[in-house]
N, C-alpha and C positions, 0 to 999 in steps of 0.2 A: 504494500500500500504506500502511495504518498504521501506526503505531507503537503502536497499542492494539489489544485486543478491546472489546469492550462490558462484558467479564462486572468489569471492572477499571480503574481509572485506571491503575493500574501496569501494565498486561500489555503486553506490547509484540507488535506485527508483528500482519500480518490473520489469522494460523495457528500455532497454539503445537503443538509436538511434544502428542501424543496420548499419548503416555505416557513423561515426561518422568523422569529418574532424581532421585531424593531427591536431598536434601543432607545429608549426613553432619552431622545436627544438635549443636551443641556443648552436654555434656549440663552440663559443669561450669560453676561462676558464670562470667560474662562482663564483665569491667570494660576500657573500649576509651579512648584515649587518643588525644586528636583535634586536630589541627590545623585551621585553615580553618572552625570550624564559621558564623560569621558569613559565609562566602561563600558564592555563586551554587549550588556543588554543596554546599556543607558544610549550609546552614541545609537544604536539602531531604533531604540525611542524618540530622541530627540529628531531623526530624518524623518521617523512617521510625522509625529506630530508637527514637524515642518507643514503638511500636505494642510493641517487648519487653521485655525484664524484663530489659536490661542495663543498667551502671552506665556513666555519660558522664562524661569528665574534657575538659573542653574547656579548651584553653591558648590564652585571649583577653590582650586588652591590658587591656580595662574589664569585666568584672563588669557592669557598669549597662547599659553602650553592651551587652554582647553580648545581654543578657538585653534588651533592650527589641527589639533587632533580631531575637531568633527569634520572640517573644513577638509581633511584625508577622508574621513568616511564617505564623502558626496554631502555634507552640510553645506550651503553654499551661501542660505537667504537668512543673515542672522537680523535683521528688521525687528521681529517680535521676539528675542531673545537678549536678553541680563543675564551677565554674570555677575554675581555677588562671591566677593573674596571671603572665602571662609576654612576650615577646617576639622570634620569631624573628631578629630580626637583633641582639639583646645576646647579649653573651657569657653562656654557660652557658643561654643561653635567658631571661635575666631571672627565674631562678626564686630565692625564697629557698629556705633548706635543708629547711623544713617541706612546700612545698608541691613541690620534688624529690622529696620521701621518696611523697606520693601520686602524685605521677606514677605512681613505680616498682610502686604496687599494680596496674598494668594490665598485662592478659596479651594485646591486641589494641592495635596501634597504628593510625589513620589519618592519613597526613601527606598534608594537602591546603592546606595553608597559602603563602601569598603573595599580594600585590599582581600583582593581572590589569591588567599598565599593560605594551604594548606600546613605549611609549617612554621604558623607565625607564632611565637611567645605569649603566653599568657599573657603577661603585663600590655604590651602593644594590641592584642587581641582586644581584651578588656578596653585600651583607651580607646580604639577607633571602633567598637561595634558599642560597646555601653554607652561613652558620652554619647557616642552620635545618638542613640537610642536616647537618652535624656535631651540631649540638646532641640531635637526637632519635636520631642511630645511635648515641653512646653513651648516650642512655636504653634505645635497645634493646637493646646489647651488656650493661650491667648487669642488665635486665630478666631476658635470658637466661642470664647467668652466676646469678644470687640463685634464682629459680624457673621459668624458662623461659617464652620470649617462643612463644606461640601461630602469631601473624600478623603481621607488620607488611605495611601496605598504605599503597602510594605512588603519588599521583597526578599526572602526567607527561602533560604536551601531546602529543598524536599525531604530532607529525614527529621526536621523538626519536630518532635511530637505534639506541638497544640494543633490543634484546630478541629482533633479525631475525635469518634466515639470514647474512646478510652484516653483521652489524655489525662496527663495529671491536672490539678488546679493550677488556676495561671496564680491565685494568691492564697494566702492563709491570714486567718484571724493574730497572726503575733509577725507577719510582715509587711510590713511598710513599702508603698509605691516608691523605687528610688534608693531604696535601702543600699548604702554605700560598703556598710560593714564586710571587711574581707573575712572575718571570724565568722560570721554564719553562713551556712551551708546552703545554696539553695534548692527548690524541689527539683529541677529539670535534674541535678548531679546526682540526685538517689534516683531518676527516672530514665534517666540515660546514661549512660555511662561512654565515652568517647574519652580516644588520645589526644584528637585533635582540639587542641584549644580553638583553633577558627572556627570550627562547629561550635561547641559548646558556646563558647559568647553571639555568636549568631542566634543560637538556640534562646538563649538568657536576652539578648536584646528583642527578638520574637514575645516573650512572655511578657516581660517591661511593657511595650507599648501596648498589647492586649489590656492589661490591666490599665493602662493609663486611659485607652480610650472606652473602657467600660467605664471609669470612674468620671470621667469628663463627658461622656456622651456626644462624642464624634464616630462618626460611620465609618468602620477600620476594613478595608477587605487586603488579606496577604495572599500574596499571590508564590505559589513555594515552585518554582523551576527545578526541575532534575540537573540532571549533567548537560549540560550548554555546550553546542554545537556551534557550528556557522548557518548565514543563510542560505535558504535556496535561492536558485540556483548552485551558487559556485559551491557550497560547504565550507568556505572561506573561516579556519576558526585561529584567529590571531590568539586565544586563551588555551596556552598548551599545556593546561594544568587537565587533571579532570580526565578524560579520555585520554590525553595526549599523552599523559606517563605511561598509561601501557602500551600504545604504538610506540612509544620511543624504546620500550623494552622489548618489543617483540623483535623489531626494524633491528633492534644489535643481540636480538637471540639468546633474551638474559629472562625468557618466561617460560620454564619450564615445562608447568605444572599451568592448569586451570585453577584459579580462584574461584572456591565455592563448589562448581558444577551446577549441573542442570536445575537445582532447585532455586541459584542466587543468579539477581541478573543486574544490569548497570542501566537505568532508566533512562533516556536520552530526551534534548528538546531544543528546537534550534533557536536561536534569537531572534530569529524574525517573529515567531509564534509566540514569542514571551513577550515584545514587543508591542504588539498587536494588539492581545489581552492586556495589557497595559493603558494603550490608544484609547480600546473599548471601553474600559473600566473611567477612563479620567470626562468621556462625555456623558455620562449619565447624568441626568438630574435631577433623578431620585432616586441613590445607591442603598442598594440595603444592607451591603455589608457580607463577606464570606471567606472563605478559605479555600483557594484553588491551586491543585496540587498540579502542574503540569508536566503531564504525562500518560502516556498508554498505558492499556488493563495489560498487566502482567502477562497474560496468555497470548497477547496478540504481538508483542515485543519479543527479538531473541533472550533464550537462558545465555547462560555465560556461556557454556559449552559452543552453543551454536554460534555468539559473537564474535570469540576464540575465535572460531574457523573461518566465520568470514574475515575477520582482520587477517588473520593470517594470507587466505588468497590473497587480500589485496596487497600485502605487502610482500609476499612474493616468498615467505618463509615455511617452513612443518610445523604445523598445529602441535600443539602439547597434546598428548593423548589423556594425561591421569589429572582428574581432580583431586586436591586437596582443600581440607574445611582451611577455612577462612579463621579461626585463634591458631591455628599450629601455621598458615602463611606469616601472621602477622607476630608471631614467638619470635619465627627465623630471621625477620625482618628486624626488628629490636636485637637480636643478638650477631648480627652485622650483616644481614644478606641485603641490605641496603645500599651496600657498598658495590656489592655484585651486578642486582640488576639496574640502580639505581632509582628506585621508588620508593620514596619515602613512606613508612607505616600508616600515618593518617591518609594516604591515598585511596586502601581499599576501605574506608570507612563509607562509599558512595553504593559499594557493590553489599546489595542486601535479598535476604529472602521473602521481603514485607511485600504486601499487597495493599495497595494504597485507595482510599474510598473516592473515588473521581465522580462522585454523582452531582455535586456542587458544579464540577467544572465540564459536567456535561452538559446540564442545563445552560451554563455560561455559553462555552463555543454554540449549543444552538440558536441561542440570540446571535451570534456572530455569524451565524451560518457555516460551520465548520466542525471537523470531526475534530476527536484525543487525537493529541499529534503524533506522530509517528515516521521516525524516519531511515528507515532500512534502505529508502531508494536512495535517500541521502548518503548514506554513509558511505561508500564508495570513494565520492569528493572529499569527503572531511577525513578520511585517510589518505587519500593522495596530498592532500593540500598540508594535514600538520608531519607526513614525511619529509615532504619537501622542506618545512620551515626546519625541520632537525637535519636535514641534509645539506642546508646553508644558512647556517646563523647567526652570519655576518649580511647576509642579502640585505640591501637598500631596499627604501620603499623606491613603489614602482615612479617613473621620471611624471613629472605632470601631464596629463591631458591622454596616459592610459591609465585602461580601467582592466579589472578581474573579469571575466565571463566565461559560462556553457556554452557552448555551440553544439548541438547535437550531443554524441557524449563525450563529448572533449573538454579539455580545459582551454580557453582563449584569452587572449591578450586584446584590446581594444583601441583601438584608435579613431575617434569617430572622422569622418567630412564628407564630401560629397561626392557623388559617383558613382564608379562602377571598383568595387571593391578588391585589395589587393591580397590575397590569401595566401602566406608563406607558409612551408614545411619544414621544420630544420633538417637536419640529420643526426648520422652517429654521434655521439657523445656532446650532446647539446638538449636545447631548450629552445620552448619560445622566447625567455628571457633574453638568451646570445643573440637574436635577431632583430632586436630591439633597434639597436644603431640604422640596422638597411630598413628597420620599418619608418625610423624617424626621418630617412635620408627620402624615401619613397612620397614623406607624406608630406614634406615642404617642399620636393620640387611639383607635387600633382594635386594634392589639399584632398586626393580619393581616403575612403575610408581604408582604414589598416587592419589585417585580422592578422593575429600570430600565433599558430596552434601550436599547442602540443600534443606529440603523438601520443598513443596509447600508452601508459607506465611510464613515461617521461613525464618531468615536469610535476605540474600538479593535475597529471590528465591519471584518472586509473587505469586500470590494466583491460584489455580486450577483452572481450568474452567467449572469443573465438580459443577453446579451451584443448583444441584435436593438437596432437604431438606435428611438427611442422609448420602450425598452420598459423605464426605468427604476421608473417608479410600480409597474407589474405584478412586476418583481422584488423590490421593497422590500416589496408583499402576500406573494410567495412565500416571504420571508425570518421576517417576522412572521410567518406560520402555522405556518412550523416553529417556533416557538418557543412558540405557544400549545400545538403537539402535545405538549409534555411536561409540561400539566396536563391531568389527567383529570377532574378537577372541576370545580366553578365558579370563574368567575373574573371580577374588575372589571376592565374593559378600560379607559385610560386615550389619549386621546391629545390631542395639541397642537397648533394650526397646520394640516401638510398631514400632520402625525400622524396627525393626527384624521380625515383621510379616508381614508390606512392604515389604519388602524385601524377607521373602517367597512365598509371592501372586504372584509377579514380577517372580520369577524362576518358579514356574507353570505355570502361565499367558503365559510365553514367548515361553513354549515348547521349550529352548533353553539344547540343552546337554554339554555346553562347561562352564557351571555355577556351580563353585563350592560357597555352601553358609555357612558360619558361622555364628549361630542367637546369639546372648551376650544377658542375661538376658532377653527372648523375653517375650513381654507380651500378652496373647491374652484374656484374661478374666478381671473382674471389680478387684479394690481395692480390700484387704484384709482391709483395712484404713475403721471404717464406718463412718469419717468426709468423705472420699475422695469420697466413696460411694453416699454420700448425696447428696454435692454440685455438683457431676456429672448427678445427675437429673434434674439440675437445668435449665429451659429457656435458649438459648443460650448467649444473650444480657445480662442475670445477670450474669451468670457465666465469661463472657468475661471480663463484669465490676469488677468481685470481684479479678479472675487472676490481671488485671490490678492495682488493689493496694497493692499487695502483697511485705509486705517489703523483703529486703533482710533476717534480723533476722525470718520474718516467713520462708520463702522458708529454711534458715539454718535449724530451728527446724524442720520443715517437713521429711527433710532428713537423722537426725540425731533419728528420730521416727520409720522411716522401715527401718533403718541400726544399727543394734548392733555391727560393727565392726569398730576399730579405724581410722576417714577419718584425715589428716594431717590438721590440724588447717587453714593453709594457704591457700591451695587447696579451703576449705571448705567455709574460707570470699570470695574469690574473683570469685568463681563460682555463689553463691548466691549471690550477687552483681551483676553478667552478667544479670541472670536468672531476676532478679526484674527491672532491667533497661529493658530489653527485652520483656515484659511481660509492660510495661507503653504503648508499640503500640498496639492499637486497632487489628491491622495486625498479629500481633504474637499471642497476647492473642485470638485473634478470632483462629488462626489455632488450636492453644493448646487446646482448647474448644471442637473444633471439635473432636479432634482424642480421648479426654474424653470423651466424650458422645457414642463414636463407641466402646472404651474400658469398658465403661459401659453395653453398651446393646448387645455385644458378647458373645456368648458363649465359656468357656474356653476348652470345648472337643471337639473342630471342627478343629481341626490343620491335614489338609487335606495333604499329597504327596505321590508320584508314589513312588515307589521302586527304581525304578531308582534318583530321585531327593535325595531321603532319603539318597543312599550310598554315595551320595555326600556334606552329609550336615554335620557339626558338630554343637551340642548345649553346651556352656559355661554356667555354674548357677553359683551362687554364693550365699553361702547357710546363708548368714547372711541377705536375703532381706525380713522384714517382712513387704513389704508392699504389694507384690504379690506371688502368687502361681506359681509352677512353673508348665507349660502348660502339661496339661494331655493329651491319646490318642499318644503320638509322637510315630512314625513309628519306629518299632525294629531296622532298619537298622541304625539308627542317631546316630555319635558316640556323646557320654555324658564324659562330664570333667566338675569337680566340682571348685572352689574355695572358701575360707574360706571371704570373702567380702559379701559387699551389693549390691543394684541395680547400682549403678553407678560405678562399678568397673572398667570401659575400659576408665573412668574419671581420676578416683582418681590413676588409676597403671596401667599408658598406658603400660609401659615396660615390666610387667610381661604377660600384654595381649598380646601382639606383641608374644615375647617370644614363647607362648604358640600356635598362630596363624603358626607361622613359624616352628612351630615342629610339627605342624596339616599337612604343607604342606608336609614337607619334605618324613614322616611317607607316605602320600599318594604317592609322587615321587615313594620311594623305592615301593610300593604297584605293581603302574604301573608297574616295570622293572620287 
């Protein structure tokens, strides 16, 4: 199942109630008072609620740091939005007396605010989850005594235990609202019992404002989020805590054992969906008040076992076969196995056996028109995507004016303008990232839109699902064509290397006539190399394992052995440098492996096309490559342009390629008229 329809990025689940009840739309101004807005769920909040004509008072630490960090997410139109300098863990909230006084203009509060750091210190825990928890109920409590507080809404990790049939009491007859005393015990520590200090004061500031706003009579609804994903589309999840500790343990093959097994599972929920309900929750205007756990009925979610396995395909490793219970994981963990796999103990405090009462938040998504979220179609991306962040953890954010995108089932790179759009393929040991330069070179001399994909298990695209022993080349055509399917027009087809013979299979394959193709250095036949030769005989599982150690200084000499032409020194460290960071995921190296072994056992005279495809095509060489031949048989009609470079020349002098692209077109232009 989805967590989307088609007709929406926001829609969630494969089937939305068919006639879904309103929301009692709040007619009066709306001014909402926000914590958290620079975090994971907060900045995808503050873009929704960009879309209405409410007033934002976001309570940041920096003015500059917040606004440049929405302004990255696609915040763009800050108009109806204040920032008020504050801080939840000072007293009184770090607010001066002027910018208190705006606070109190708000009649919607969101308190989403704290440090998502599983291994934080009690003392720091306490100061940023407790004050904050006092700091903002007496903004609410005066709120509502001067003109009445609308909503306050509060965002609470899902193992929480209030808001259930069976919770404990949120107070007792001998404790005090606010009770500071560190010598008494409170109920949640005899009712739960947790490692993690970030829980447990979560959990305690959860019960704080409950009580606060039973006793002050303001309308409290907490909204408790599972384990936080990215959104849909891309699975984009910048929060590599949470899910992201056991990809990063499985990606370096340090998780043995299943956690728990088939009876314990890891509840998932993307931030768009928690967002949303958010959006939903702050227009009402007449809330009643509730406790929404978001998240799927346990039975319709994977158990661990079965998550296991999917992680595992996607990252390209052997599934652990044996569960073990979850106090003897977390013994080993405390007595240094932390050291091992690298996950700290309070990690598996997320993974549980409970079955959660979501009858509250079914009722909710049917006023929203939407199912329990659920994101299994998801997750595919949201492993590709936080491998990739573990696979370069120095990566820059992306240059301005590209954006993250799906395209079919690929991951894409975007470049918006106008036209007929220029669709690049990298190759061997690359990304859409490496093509960035000939994308940026392509799109100031033409202003045409730019796509840059990644292939199948490169990148942050996932792995194919064409799963037959061989059958990776044919997957990698099945993957590109979905992605040409969502242009209807014409389009310049780009590709690089064994791109470039993707990218020719995809223009026959497609019987589309609207596909002009450019092949850069295409490669269809084995190494001229006979190291490259060898080791591409090699088992898949060795050959994955030996990519995978491959230093930077090798991959440099590699490339400096089939190019006799001078690469720019610079270019040259920090590409090999990507390439061997890249090439440490099991995911990458497995795809690289694959498409070696197809360029091994291909034959280099079989470069197949119509006459018609051929008048459309041009081949760029570059005659300084001795590590491959340059593809025999090619169709008389293919126009042939040389260059004085090596294989990686639309790398190393994106400009002169571009260049050279765009006088490819123009020449065709004038051809037309």
């Amino acid at each position: 199942m989805s967590i989307h329809n088609s007709s929406s990025s926001l829609n969630a689940g494969g089937k939305t109630d068919s006639n879904p009840a309103k929301n009692n739309i709040a007619t009066e101004s709306t001014t909402i008072l926000m914590t958290g807005s620079t975090g994971f769920i907060g900045k995808e909040a503050v873009k929704q609620l960009g879309h209405s004509e409410v007033q934002l008072l976001l309570l940041v630490r920096s003015e500059s740091k917040a606004r440049m960090v929405l302004n990255a997410y696609g915040v763009t139109d800050f108009s109806r939005i204040t920032c008020i300098q504050g801080d939840l863990s000072a007293p009184g909230l770090g607010l001066t007396k002027a910018d208190r006084e705006r606070a109190l203009q708000a009649n919607v509060i969101i308190h989403a605010g704290g440090t998502m750091d599983v291994t934080l210190q009690p003392k720091v825990a306490e100061q940023i989850f407790m004050n904050g928890a006092r700091g903002m109920a007496e903004l609410a409590e005066e709120i509502q005594r001067k003109q009445g507080l609308r909503h306050f809404i509060h965002v609470v990790g899902f193992m929480s235990p209030y808001g259930r049939k069976d919770s404990p009491p949120i107070s007792s007859t001998n404790e005090d609202v606010g009770d500071k005393s560190s010598g008494q015990k409170s109920l949640i520590s005899k009712a739960f019992h947790s490692e993690s200090a970030y829980e447990h004061m979560k959990f305690e500031a959860d019960r704080y404002i409950r009580q606060h706003a039973e006793q002050h009579s303001y309308v409290l609804s907490v909204v408790n989020p599972s384990t936080i994903v990215g959104p849909y589309p891309t699975g984009a999840t910048e929060q590599t805590g949470g899910i992201g500790m056991m990809i990063q343990a499985m990606r370096r093959r340090r998780m043995p054992v299943i956690p728990g097994g088939r009876q314990h599972w890891l509840p998932l929920v993307s931030n768009d969906v928690v967002a949303r309900t958010l959006v939903f929750l702050t227009q009402d205007s007449n809330p009643s008040g509730g406790t929404y756990p978001l998240l799927s009925r346990k039975a319709d979610g994977p158990d661990m076992k079965e998550l296991i396995r999917l992680l595992a395909a996607e990252l390209d490793v052997s599934a652990p076969r044996w569960s073990v219970p979850l106090p003897m994981i977390h013994a080993a963990m405390k007595a240094g196995g932390t050291k091992i796999s690298g996950i700290p103990p309070e990690s598996i405090a997320f993974i549980t056996k409970q079955e959660f009462e979501v009858q509250q938040t079914e009722r909710l998504f049917r006023r929203m028109g939407l199912n329990l979220p659920e994101v299994s179609e998801l997750l595919p991306y949201v492993t590709a995507d936080l491998d990739y962040r573990f696979s370069y953890p120095a990566q820059e954010d992306l240059p301005q004016s590209w954006t993250r995108a799906r395209k079919g089932s690929l991951a894409v790179l975007l470049h918006e303008g106008q036209g007929e759009p220029w669709v690049i393929v990298h190759g061997l040991m690359s990304s859409a990232d490496d093509m960035i330069p000939l994308g940026d070179a392509l799109w100031s001399m033409t202003g045409n839109p730019v796509w840059l994909v990644d292939l199948a298990g490169f990148g942050r695209s996932p792995v194919h699902r064409n799963k037959i022993i061989g059958a990776a080349f044919k997957g990698q055509v099945e993957a590109m064509r979905s992605v040409l399917d969502e242009i209807q027009g014409p389009v310049k087809l780009l590709g690089h290397s064994v791109g470039a013979a993707i990218a020719a299979a995809v223009m026959q394959e497609s019987g589309r006539e609207n596909i002009q193709l450019a092949l850069l250095q295409p490669v269809w036949g084995a190494s001229k190399d006979g190291m490259q030769r060898l080791i591409s005989r090699l088992p898949r599982r060795m050959l994955q394992g030996l990519l995978s150690r491959m230093t930077p200084q090798q991959v440099a000499g590699q490339l400096k052995r089939a190019d006799v032409s001078e690469i720019n020194p610079t270019l040259l460290k920090g590409y090999a440098r990507r390439v061997s960071s890249g090439l440490k995921s099991p995911r990458i190296a497995g795809a690289n492996a694959d498409l070696l072994h197809w360029i091994q056992s291909h034959s280099n005279d079989k470069v197949s096309q119509t006459s018609a495809d051929a008048q459309r095509t041009l081949m760029v060489w570059g005659t300084n490559d001795k590590g491959y031949a340059r593809p025999e048989n090619i169709h008389s009609s293919v126009q042939h342009v040389e260059l004085p470079y090596g294989h990686q020349f639309p790398l190393f002098h994106a400009e002169e390629t571009a260049s050279l692209l765009v006088e490819w077109q123009m020449k065709r232009g004038y051809a037309k008229k």
